[in-house]
C-alpha positions as CSV (number, residue, x, y, z in Angstrom):
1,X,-12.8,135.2,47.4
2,X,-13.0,138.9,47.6
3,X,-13.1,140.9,44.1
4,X,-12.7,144.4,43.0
5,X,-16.4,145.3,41.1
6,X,-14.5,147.9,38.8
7,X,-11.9,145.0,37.7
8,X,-14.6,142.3,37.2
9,X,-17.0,144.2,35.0
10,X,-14.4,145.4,33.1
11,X,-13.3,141.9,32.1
12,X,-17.3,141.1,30.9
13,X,-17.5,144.3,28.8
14,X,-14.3,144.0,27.2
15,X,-15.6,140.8,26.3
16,X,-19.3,142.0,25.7
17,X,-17.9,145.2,23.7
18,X,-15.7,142.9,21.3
19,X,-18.4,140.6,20.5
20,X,-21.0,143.1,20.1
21,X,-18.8,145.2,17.6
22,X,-18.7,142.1,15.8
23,X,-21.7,141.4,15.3
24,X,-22.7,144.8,14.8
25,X,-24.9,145.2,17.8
26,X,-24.9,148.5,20.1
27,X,-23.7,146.9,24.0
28,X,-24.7,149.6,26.9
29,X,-23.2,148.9,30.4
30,X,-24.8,150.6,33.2
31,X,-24.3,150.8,36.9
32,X,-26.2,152.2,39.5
33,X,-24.7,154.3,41.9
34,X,-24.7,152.6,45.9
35,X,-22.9,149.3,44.7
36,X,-19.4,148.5,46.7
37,X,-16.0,148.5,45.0
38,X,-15.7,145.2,46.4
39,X,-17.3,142.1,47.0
40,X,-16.8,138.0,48.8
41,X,-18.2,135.7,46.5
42,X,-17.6,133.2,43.8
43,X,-16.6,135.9,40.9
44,X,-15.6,133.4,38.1
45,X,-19.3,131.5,38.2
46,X,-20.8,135.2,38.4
47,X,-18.9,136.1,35.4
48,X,-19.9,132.4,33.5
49,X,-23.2,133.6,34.2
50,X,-23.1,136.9,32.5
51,X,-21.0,136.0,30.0
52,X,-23.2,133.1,28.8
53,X,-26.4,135.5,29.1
54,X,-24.8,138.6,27.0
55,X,-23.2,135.9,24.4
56,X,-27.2,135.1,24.1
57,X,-28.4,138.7,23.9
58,X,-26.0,139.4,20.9
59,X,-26.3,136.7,19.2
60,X,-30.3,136.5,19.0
61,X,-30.3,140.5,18.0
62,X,-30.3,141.7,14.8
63,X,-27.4,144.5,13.2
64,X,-28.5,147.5,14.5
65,X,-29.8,146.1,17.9
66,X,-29.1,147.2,21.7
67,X,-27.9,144.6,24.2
68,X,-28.3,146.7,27.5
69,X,-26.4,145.7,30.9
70,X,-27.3,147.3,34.1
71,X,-26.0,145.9,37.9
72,X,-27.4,147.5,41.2
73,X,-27.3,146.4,44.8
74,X,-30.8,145.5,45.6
75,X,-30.3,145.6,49.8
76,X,-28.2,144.6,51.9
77,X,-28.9,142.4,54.9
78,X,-26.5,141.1,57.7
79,X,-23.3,141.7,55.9
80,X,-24.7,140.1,52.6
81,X,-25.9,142.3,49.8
82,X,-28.6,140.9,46.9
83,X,-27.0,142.2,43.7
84,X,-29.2,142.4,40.5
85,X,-28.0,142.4,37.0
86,X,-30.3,142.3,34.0
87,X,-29.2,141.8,30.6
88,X,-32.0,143.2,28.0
89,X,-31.5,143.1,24.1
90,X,-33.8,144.2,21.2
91,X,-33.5,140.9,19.6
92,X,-36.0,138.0,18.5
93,X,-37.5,137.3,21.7
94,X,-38.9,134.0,23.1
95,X,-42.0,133.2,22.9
96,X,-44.7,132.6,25.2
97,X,-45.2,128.4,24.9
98,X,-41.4,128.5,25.1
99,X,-40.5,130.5,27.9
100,X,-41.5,128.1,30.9
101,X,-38.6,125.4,29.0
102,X,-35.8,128.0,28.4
103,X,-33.9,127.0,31.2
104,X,-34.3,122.6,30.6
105,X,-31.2,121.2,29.5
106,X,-30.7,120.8,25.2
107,X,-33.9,123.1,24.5
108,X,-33.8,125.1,21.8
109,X,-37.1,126.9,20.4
110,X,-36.6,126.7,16.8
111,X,-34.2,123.9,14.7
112,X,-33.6,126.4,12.5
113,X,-31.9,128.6,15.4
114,X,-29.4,126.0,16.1
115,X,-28.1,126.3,13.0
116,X,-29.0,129.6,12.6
117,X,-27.7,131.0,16.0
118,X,-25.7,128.3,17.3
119,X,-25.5,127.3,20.5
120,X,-26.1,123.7,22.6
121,X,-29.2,125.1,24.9
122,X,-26.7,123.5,28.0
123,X,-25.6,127.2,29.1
124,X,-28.8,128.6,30.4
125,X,-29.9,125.6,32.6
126,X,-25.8,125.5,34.3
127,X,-26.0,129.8,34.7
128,X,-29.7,129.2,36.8
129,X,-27.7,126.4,38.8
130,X,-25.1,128.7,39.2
131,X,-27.3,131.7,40.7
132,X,-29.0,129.1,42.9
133,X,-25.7,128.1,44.4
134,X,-25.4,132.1,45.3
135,X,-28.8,132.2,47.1
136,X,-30.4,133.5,44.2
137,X,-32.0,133.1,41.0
138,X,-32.6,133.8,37.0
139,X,-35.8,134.6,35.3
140,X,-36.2,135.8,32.4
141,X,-39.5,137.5,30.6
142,X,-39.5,138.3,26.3
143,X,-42.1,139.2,24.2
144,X,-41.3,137.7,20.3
145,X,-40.0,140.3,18.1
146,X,-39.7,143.1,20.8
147,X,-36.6,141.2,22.7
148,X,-35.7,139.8,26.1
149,X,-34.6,140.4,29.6
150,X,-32.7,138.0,31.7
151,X,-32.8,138.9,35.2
152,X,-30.1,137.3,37.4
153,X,-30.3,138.2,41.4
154,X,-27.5,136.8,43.3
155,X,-26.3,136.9,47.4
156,X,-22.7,138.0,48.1
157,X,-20.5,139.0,51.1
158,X,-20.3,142.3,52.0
159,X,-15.9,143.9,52.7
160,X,-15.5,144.5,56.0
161,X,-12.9,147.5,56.9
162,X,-10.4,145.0,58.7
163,X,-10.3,142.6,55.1
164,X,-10.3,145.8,52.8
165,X,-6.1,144.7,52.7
166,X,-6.7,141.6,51.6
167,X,-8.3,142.2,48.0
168,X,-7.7,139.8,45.5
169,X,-7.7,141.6,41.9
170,X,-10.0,139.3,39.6
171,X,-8.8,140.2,36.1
């Protein structure tokens, strides 16, 4: 389905805003310029996706911390544009043993986080699958006590003129 970009990232930061203020963490959105209002894809997996990866920035940042969005179009090739979105935070990081597991199914670093954190480990391998069904990917690179960046890269259908009357509003 075709989506409006404005409408669908201002679902995620409403959400992303409201659950940063209450965890008391600072949540930056930014977009590069060159990205079209509107795109063909599957919007509501692309928003799982995000959603999931900001709910893990937040919660695994300390008060005080950043959790920093930014979106771009990376290129666009026969009608299909590679859009990239990294989510970065200034939380507790992953670290390096860990980091080749933190997409396997019910992995969790530390015992403590689960209880600590919350969380069932299930979201991070389902968002990867969910990129790879959108000819792209997730990867992510941390550094312990410094924070993380999840990097998702994703292929989507570029509006033609003649379908431009056609939108669907994704709210």
């Amino acid at each position: 389905y075709e989506f409006t970009m404005s409408v669908f990232w201002q679902t995620i930061n409403t959400i992303a805003q409201s659950q940063a203020k209450a965890a008391e963490v600072h949540y930056v959105y930014e977009q590069e310029t060159g990205m079209q209002d509107a795109y063909v894809g599957d919007a509501v997996r692309l928003q799982q996706i995000l959603i999931n990866l900001i709910n893990n920035a937040i919660k695994f940042t300390p008060k005080g911390g950043t959790v920093t969005v930014r979106s771009r179009q990376v290129e666009v090739v026969n009608r299909r544009a590679r859009l990239q979105m990294k989510v970065e935070d200034t939380g507790i990081g992953i670290s390096k043993e860990f980091l080749p597991k933190v997409f396997q199914v019910f992995t969790q670093e530390h015992d403590a986080a689960t209880s600590s954190y919350g969380g069932s480990g299930l979201g991070l391998s389902i968002a990867k699958n969910f990129a790879r069904m959108m000819g792209g990917d997730i990867t992510v690179e941390s550094e312990e006590g410094v924070g993380t960046i999840f990097t998702v890269d994703v292929w989507l259908d570029t509006v033609s003129a003649k379908n431009a009357d056609r939108r669907v509003e994704y709210t």
